[in-house]
N, CA, C and O of each residue as an XYZ file, in Angstrom:
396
protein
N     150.394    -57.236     46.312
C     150.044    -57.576     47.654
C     149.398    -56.396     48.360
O     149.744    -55.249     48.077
N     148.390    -56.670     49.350
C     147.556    -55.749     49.488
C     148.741    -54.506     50.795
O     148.764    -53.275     50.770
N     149.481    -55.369     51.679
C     150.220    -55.043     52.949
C     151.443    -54.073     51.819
O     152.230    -53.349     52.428
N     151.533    -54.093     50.523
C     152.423    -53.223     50.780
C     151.871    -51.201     49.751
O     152.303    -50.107     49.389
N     150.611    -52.145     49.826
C     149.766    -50.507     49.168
C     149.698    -49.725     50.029
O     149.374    -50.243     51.097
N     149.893    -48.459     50.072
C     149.493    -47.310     51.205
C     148.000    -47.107     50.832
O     147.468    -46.968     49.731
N     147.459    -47.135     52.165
C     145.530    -46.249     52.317
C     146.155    -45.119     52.988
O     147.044    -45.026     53.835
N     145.369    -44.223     52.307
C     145.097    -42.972     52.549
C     143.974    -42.454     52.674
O     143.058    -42.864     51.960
N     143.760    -41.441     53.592
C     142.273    -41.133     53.793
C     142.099    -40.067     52.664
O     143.013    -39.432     52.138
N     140.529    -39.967     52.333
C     140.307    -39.051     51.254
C     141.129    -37.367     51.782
O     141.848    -36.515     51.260
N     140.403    -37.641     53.237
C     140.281    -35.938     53.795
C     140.139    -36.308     55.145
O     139.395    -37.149     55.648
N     141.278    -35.268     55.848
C     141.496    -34.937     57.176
C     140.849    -33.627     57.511
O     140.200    -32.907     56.752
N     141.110    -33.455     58.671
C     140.897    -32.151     59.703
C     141.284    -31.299     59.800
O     141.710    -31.257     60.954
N     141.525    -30.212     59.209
C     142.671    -29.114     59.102
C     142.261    -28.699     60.814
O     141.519    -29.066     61.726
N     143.570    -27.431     60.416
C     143.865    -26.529     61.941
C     142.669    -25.738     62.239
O     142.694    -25.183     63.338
N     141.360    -25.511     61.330
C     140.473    -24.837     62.122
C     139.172    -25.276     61.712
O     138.138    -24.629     61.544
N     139.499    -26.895     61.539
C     138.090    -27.686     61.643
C     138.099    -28.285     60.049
O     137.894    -29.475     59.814
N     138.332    -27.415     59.138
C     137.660    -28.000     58.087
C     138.350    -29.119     57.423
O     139.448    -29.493     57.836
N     137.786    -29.657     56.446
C     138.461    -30.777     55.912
C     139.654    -30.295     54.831
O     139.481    -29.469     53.935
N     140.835    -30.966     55.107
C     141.552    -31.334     54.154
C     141.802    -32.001     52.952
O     141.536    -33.195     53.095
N     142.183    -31.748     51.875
C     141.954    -32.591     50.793
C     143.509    -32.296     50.221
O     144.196    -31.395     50.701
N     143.973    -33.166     49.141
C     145.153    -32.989     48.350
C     144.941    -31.388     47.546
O     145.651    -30.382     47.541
N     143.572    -31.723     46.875
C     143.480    -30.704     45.914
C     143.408    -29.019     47.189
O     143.834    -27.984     46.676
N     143.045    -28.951     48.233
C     142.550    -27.665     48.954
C     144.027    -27.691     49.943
O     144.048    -27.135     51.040
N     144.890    -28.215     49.532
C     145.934    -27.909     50.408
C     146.893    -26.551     49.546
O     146.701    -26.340     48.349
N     147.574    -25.997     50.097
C     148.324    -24.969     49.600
C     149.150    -25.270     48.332
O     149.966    -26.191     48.287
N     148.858    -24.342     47.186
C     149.886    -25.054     45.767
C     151.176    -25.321     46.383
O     151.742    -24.987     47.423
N     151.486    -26.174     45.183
C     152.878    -26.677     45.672
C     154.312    -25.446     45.137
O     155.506    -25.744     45.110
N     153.831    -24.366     44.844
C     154.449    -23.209     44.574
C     154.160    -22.098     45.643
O     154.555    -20.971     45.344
N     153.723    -22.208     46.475
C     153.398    -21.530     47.588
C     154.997    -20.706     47.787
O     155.934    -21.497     47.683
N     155.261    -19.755     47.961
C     156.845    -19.094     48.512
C     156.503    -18.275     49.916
O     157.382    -17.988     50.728
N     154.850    -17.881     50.117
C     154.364    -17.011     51.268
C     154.238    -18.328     52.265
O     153.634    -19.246     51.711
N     154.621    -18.589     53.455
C     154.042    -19.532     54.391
C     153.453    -18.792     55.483
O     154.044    -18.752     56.562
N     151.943    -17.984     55.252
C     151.301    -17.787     56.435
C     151.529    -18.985     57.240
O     152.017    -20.052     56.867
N     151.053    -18.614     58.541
C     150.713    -19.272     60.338
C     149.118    -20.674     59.387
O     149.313    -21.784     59.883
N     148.272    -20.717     58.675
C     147.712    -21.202     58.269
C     147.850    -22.132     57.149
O     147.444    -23.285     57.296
N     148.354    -21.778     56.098
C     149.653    -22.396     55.335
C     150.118    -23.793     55.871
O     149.762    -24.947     55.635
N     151.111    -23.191     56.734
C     151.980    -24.473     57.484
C     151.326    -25.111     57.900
O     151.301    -26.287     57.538
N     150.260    -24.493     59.122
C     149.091    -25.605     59.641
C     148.642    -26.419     59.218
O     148.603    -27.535     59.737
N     148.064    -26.047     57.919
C     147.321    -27.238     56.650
C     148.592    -28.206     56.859
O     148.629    -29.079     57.727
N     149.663    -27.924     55.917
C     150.427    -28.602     55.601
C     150.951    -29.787     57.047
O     151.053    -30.943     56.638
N     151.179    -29.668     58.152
C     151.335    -29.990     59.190
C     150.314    -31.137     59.596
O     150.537    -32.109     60.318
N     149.514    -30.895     59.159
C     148.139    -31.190     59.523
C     147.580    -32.483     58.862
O     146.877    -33.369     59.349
N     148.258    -32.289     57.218
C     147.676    -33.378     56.180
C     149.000    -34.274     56.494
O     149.103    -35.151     55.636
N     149.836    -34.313     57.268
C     151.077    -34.997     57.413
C     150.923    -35.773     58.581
O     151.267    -36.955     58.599
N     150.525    -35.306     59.378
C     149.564    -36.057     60.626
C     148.830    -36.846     60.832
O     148.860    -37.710     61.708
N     147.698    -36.551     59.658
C     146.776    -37.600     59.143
C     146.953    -38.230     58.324
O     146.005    -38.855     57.849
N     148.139    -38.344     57.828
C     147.908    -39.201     56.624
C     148.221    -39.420     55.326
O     148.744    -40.320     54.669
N     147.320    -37.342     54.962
C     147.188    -37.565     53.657
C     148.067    -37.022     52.522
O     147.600    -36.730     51.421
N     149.816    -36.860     52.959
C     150.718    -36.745     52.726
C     151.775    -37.595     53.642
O     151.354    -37.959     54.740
N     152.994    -37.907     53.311
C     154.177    -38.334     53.786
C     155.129    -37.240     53.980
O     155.386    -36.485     53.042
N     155.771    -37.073     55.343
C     156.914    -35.935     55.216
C     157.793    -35.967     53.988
O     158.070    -34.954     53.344
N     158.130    -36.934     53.757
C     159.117    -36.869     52.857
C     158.080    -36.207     51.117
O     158.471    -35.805     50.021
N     157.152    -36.349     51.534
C     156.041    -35.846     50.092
C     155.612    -34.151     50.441
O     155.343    -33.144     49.786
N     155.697    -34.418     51.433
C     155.444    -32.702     51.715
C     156.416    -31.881     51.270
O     156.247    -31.186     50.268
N     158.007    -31.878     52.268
C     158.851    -31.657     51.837
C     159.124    -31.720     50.423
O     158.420    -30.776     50.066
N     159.607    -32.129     49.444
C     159.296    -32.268     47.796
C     157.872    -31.462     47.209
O     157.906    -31.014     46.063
N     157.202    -31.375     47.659
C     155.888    -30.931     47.216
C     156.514    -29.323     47.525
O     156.405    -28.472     46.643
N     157.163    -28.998     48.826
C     156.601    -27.463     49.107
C     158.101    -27.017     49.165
O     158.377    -25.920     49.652
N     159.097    -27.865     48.666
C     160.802    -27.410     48.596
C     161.034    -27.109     49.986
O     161.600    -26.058     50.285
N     160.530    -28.197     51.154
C     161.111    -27.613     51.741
C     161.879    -28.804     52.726
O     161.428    -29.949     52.703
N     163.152    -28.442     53.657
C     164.313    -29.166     54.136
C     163.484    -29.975     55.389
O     162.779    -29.283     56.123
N     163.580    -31.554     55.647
C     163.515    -31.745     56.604
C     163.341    -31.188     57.998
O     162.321    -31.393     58.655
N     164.390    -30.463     58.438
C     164.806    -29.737     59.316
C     163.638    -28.850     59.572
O     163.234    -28.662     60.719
N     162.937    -28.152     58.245
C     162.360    -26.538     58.666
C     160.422    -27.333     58.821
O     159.527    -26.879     59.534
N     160.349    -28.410     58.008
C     158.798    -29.080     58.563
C     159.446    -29.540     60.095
O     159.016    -28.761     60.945
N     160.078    -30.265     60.506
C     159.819    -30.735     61.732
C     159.940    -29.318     62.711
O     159.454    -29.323     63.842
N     160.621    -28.140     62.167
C     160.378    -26.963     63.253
C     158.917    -26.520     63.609
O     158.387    -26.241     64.684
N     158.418    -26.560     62.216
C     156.863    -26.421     61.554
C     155.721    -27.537     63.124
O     154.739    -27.189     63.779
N     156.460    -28.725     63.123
C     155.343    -29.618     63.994
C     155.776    -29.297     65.624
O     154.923    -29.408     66.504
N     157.121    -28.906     65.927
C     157.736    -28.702     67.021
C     156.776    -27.555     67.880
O     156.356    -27.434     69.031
N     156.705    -26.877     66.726
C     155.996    -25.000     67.240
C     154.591    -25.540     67.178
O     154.098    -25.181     68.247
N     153.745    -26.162     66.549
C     152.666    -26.301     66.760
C     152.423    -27.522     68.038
O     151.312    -27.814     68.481
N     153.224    -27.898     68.317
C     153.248    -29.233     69.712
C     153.031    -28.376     70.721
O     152.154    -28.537     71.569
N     153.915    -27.313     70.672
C     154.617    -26.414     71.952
C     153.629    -25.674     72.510
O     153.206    -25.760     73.663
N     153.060    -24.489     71.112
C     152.771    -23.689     71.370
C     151.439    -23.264     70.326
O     151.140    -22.082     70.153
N     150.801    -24.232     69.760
C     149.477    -23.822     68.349
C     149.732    -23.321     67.550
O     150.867    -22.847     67.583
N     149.059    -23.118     66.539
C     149.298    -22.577     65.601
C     149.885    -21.164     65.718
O     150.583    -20.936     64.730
N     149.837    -19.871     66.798
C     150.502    -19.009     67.229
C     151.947    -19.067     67.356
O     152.739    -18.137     67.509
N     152.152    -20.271     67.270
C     154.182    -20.801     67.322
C     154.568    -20.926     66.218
O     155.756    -21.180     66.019
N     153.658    -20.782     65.165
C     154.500    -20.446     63.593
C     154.843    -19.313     63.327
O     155.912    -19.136     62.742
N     153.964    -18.164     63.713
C     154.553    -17.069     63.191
C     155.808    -16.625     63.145
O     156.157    -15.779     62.322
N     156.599    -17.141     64.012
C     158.576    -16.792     64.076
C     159.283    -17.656     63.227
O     160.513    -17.621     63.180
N     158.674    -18.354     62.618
C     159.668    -19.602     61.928
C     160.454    -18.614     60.864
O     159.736    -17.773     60.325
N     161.701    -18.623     60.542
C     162.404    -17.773     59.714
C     162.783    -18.530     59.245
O     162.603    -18.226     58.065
N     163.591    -20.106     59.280
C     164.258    -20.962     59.054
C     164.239    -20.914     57.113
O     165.332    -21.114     56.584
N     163.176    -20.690     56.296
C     163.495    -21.089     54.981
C     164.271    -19.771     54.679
O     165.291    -19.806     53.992
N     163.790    -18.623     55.189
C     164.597    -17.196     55.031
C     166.328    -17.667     55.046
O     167.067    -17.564     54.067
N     166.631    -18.059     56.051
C     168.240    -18.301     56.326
C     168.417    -19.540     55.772
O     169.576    -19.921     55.936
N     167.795    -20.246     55.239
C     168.498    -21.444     54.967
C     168.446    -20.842     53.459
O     169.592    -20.842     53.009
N     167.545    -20.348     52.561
C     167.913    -19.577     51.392
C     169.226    -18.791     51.619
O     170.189    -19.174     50.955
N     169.360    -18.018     52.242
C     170.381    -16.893     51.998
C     171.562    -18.102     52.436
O     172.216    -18.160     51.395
N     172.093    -18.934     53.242
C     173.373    -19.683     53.488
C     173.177    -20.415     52.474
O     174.095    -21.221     52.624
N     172.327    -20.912     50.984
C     172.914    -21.368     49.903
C     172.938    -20.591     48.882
O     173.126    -21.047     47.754
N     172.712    -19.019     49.162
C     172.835    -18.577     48.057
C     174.326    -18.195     48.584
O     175.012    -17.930     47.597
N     175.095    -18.067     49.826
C     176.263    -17.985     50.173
C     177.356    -18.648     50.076
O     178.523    -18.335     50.312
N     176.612    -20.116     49.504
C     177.583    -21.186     49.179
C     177.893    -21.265     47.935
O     178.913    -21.848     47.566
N     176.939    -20.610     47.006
C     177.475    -20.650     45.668
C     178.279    -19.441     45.557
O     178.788    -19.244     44.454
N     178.494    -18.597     46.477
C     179.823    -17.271     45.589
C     180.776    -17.693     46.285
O     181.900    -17.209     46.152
């Protein structure tokens, strides 16, 4: 049935104009999250051409720390990522749960 296929657009708008694509988005091994980084990622989730729940899985990362990711860019632009620490501490409180 056609209503239960997802469309997806080829390519969105990234954070400083250019187009987005699956393949030009950040590997899914990324561990550095520049202020640009997240943006992409933020960005292809907005439009479309990912699902949070696909992002998250794609980039290991918790619910919680993408929606901080869209919160700071609502608030304050792409300049509101640079403080995000959240994967920093949420690493170290499970490496605290296993000793």
């Amino acid at each position: 049935m056609i209503e239960n296929q997802k469309i997806r657009p080829a390519q969105v708008i990234g954070p400083l104009g250019e187009p987005l694509t699956l393949d030009s988005l950040p590997p899914p091994n990324t561990t550095r999250w520049v202020v640009r980084r997240k943006a992409e990622v933020v960005a292809a989730v907005n439009g479309g051409l990912l699902t949070v729940d696909e992002a998250c899985e794609r980039y290991g990362l918790s619910l919680e720390e993408f929606a901080s990711w869209q919160r700071s860019i609502d608030r304050s632009g792409m300049p509101g990522l640079r403080v995000t620490r959240i994967q920093h501490y949420r690493d170290l409180y499970e490496r605290q749960q296993r000793f």
